[in-house]
DSSP file (Angstrom, degrees, kcal/mol; ACC not computed):
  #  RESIDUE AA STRUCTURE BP1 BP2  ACC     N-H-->O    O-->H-N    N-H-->O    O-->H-N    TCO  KAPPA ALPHA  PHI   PSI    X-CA   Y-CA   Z-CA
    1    1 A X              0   0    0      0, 0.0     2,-0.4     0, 0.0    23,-0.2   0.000 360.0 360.0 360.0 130.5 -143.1  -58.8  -50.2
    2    2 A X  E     -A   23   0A   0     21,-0.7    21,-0.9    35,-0.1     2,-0.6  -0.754 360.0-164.2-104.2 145.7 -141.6  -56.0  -52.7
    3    3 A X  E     -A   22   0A   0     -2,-0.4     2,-0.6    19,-0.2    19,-0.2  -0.871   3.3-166.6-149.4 143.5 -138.2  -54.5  -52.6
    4    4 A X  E     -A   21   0A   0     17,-1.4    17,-1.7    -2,-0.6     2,-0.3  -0.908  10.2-163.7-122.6 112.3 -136.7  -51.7  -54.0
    5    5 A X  E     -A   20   0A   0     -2,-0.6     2,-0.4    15,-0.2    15,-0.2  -0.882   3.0-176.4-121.1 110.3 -133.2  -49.7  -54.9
    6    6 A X  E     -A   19   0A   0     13,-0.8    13,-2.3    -2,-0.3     2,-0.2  -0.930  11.3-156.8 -94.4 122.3 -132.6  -46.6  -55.8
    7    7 A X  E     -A   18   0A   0     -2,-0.4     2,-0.5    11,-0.2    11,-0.2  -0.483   7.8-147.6 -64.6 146.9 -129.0  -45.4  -56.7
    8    8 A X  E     -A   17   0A   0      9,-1.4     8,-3.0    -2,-0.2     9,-0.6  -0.964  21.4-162.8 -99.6 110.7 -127.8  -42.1  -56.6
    9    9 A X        -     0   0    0     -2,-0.5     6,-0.3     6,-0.3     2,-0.2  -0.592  16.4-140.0 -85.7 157.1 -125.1  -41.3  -59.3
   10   10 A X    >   -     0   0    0      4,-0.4     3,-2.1    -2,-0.2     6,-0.1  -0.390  48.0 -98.0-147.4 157.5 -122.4  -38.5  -59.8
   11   11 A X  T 3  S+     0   0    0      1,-0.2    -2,-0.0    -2,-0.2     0, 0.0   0.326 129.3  61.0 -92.8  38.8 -122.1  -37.3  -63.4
   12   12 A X  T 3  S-     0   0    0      2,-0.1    -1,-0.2     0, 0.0     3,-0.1   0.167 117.4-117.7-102.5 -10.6 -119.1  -39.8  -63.6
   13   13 A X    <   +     0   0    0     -3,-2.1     2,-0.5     1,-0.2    -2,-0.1   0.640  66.6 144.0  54.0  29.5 -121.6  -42.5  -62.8
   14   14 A X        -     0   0    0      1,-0.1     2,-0.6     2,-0.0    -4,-0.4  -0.905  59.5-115.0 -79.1 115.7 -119.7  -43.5  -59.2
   15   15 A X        +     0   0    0     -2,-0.5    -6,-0.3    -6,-0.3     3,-0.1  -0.153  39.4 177.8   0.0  77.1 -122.8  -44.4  -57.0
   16   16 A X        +     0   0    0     -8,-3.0     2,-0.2    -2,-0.6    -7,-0.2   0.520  63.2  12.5-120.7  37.0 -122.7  -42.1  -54.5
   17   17 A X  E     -A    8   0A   0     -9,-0.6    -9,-1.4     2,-0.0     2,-1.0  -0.813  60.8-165.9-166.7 132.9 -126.0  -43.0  -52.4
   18   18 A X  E     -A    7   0A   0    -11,-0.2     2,-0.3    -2,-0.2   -11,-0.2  -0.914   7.9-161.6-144.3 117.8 -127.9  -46.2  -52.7
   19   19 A X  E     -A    6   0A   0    -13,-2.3   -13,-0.8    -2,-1.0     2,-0.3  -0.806   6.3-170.7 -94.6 125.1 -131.3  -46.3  -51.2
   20   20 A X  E     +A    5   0A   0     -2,-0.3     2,-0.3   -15,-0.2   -15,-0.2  -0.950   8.9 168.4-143.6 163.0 -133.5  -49.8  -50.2
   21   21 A X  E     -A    4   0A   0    -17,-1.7   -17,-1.4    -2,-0.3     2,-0.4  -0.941  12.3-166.8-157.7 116.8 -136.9  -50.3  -49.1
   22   22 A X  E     -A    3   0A   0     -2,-0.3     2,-0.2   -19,-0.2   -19,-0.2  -0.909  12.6-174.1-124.6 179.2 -138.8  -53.3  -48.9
   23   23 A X  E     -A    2   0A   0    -21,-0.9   -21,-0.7    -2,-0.4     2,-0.5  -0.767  14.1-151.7-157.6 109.0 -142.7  -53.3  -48.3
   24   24 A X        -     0   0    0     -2,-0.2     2,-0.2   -23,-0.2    10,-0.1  -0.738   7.9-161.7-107.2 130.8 -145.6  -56.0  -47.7
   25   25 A X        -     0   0    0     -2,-0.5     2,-0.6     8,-0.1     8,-0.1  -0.518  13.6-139.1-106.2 153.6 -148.9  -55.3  -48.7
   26   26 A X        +     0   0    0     -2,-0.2     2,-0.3     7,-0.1     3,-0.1  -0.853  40.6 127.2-134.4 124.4 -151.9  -57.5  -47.0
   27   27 A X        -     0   0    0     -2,-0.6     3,-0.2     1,-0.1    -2,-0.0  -0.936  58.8-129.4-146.9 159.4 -154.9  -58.9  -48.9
   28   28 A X  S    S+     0   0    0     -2,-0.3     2,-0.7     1,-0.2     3,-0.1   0.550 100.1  76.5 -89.3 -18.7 -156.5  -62.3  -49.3
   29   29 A X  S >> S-     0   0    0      1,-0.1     3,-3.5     2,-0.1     2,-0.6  -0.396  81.6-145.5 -94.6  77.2 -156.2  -61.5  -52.9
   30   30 A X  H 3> S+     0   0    0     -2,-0.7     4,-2.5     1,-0.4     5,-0.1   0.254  95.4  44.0-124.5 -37.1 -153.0  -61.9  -54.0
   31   31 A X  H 3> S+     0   0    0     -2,-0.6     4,-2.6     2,-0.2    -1,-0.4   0.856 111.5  54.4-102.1  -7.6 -153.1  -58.9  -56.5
   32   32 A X  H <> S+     0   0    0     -3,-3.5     4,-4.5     2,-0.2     5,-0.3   0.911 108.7  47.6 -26.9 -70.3 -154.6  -57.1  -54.2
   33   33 A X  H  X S+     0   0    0     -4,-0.6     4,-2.6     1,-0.2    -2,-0.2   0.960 115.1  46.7 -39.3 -69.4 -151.7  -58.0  -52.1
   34   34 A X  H  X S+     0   0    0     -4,-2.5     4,-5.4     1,-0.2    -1,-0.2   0.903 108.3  49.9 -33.8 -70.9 -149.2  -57.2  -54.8
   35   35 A X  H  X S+     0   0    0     -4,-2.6     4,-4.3     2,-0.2    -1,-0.2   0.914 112.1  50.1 -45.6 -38.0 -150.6  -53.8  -55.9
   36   36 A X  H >X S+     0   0    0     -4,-4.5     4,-1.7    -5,-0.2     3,-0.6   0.992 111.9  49.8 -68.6 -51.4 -150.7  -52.4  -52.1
   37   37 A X  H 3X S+     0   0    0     -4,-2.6     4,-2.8    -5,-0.3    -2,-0.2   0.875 106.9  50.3 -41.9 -54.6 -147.1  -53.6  -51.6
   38   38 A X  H 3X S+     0   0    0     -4,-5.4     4,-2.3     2,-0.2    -1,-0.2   0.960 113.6  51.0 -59.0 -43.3 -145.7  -51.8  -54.8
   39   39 A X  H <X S+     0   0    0     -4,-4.3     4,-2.2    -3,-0.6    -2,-0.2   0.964 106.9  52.3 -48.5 -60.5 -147.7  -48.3  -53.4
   40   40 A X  H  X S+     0   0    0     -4,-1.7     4,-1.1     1,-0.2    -1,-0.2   0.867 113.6  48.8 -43.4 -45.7 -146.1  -48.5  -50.0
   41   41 A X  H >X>S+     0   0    0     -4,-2.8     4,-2.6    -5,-0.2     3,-1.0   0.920 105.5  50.1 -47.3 -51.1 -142.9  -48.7  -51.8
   42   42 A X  H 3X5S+     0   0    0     -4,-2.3     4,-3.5     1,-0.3     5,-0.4   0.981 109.9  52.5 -47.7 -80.8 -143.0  -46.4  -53.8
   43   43 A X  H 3<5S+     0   0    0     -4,-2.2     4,-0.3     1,-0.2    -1,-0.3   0.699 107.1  49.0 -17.0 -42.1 -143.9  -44.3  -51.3
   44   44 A X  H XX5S+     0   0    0     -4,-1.1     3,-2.6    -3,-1.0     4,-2.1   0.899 116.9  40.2 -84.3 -38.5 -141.0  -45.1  -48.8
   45   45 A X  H 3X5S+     0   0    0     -4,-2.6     4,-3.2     1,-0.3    -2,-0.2   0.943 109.2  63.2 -75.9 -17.2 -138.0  -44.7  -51.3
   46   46 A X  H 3<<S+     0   0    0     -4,-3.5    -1,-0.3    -5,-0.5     4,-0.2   0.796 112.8  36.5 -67.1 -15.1 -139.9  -41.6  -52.8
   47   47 A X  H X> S+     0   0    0     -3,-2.6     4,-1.3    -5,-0.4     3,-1.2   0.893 115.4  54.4-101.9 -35.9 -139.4  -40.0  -49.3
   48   48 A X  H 3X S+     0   0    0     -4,-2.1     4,-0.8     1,-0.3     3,-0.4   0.917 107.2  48.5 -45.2 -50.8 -136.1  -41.4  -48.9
   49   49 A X  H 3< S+     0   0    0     -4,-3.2    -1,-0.3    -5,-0.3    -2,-0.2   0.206 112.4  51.7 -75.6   7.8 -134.9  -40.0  -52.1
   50   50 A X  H <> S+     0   0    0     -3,-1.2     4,-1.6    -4,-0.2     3,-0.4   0.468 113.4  46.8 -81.1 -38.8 -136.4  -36.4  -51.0
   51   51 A X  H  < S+     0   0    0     -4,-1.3    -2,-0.2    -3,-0.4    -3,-0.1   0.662 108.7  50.5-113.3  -5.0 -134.7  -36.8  -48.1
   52   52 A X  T  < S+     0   0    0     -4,-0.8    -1,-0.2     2,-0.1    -3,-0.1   0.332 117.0  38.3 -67.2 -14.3 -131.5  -37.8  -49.6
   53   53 A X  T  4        0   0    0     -3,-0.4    -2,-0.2    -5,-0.3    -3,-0.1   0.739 360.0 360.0-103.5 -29.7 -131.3  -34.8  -52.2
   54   54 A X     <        0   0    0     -4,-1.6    -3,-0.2     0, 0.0    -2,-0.1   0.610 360.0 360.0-120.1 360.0 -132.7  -31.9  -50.0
């Protein structure tokens, strides 16, 4: 399992959106496992954070 936060900041540096994701990748090889788990993340908070700015 991976998990993931991105803040959003103000240029005053209040938090004003905070974004989370977790993500489980499935392999019998364990970095296998790892690496697919880190893509899927990326991937959701990268669409979350497009869909939080536009």
């Amino acid at each position: 399992m991976t998990e993931g936060d991105i803040w959003i900041k103000d240029e005053v540096g209040r938090v004003v959106r905070a974004l989370q994701a977790k993500a489980k990748g499935t392999s019998t090889d364990p970095g296998e496992s790892r690496s697919r788990s880190i893509r899927k993340l990326s991937g959701q908070l990268g669409k979350a954070l497009l869909e939080a700015l536009f």
